[in-house]
N, C-alpha and C positions, 0 to 999 in steps of 0.2 A: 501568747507572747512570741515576739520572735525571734528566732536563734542569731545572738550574734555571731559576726563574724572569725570570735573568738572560736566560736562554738565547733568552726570545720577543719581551724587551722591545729592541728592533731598526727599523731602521727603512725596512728594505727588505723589504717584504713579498713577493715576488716570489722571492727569495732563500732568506727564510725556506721556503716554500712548497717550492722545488726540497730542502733540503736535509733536509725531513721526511722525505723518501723514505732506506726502509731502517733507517731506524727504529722502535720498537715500540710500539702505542698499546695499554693495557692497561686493564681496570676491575676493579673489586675489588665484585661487586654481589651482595647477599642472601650473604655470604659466598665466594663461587666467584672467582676470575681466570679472566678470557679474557681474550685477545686476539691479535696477530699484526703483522707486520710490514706497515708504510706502504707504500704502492705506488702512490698517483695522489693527487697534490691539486692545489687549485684556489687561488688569489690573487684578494683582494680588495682594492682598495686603496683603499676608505672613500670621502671626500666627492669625490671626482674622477671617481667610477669609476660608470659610470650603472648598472652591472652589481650595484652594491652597495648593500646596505639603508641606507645611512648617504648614499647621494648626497646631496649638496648638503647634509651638514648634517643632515639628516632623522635627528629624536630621535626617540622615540616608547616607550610601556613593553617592546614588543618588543627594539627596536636598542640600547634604552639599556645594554646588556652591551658592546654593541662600544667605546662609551665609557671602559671602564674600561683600565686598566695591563693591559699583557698578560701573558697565562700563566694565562687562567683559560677555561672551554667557553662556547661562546653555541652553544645548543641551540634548534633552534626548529622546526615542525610546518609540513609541505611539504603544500600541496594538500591539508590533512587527514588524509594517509594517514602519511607517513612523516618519522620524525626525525633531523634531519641536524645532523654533530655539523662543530661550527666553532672554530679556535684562534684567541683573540685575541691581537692582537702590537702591539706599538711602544707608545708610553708612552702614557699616561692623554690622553683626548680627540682622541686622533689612533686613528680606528675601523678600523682593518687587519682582514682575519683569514683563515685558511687554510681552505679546506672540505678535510675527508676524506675522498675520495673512492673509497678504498678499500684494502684490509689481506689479506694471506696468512693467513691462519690457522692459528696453529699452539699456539696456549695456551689447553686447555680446549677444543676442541674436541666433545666432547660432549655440554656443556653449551649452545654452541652450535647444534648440531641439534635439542637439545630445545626452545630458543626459538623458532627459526626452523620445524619441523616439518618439517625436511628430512633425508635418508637418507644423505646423501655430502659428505664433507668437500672441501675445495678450493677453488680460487681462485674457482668459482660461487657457494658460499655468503658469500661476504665482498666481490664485486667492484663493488661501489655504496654509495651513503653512505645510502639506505637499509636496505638487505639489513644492512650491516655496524653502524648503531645498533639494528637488532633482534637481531642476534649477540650483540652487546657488553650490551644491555640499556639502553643509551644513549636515557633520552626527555627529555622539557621539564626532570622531575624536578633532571635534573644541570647545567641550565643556573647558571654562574655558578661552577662549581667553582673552586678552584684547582689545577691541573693536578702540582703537587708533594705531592698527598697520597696518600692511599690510596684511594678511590675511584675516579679517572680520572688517568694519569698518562702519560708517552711516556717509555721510556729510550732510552739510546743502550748500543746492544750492540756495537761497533765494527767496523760495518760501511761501508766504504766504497763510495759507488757510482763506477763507470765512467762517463762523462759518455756514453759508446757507448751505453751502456742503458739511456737517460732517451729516450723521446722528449717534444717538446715543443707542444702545439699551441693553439686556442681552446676556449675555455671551452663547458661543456654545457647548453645549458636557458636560455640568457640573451639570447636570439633579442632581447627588447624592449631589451637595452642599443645599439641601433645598430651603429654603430664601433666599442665596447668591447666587444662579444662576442667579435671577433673577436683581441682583443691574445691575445699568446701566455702565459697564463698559468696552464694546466695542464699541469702533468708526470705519465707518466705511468712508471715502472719495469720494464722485462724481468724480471720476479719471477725468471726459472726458471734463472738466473745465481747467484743467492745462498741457495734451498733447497737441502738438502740433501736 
């Protein structure tokens, strides 16, 4: 089923971010589905958080997606090379959003090696929010979607995680936030508990 848009507009982004995990993030691109189950994301938590594009307020034509009501993608271009896919959450002007950090692969899979130019399916071809927006086909393109369509969507297949199989630690890559690097607001999931 898939998460309404109720489902992102929330205001504990921290929260949000834990419970993505084990759920399915799915695209619908050039006709094909892929995708695969959640496994590690990341919390942002907008103008407070120095870790976040939105610190202090900070609009810009980039950020200005994080702005909007959530339940739609803010896609945006890492160091030139790679595109990393982001959930916006909590209501309009309040800039939350979850990074994806990365997904099991298990939908479409072949179509996914064709992207990626890789020979072996598994947790290595999808373990990064790069790797896994060149899987999915995920670029600048999809920024802004709404997450309840056909295009980019997450459902909930009823899965539940065991809080045992979450670990929880700091954030990747965000060395310049100070002290906020450091808050505990990636999760990441024991995948091999819930493939089958």
């Amino acid at each position: 089923m898939k998460l309404p848009i109720s489902y992102y507009v929330k205001d504990d982004v921290v929260a949000l971010a834990k419970s993505f995990l084990g759920k399915f993030l799915l695209t619908k691109i050039e006709g094909v589905v892929t995708g695969g189950m959640i496994t590690e994301t990341e919390a942002y938590e907008g103008v407070t958080d120095k870790a976040s594009h939105a610190y202090s307020g900070l609009r810009t034509n980039r950020t200005e997606m994080m702005y909007r009501e959530g339940g739609v993608s803010y896609v945006y271009l890492c160091y030139g090379v790679h595109y990393l896919f982001n959930i916006v959450t909590n209501l309009k002007n309040t800039p939350h959003a979850v990074l994806i950090r990365g997904i099991f692969p298990l939908i479409g899979e072949k179509e996914m090696l064709r992207r990626t130019g890789k020979y072996r399916t598994g947790y290595q071809l999808t373990n990064g929010p790069g790797k896994l927006s060149k899987a999915l086909a995920i670029t600048t393109g999809q920024n802004g979607i709404l997450l309840n369509g056909n295009t980019i969507w997450i459902e909930d297949r009823g899965i539940s995680c065991d809080a045992s199989d979450i670990t929880i630690g700091k954030r990747i890559g965000v060395a310049y936030a100070g002290e906020d690097a450091l808050l505990p607001y990636r999760f990441e999931l024991d995948y091999r508990n819930y493939i089958n």
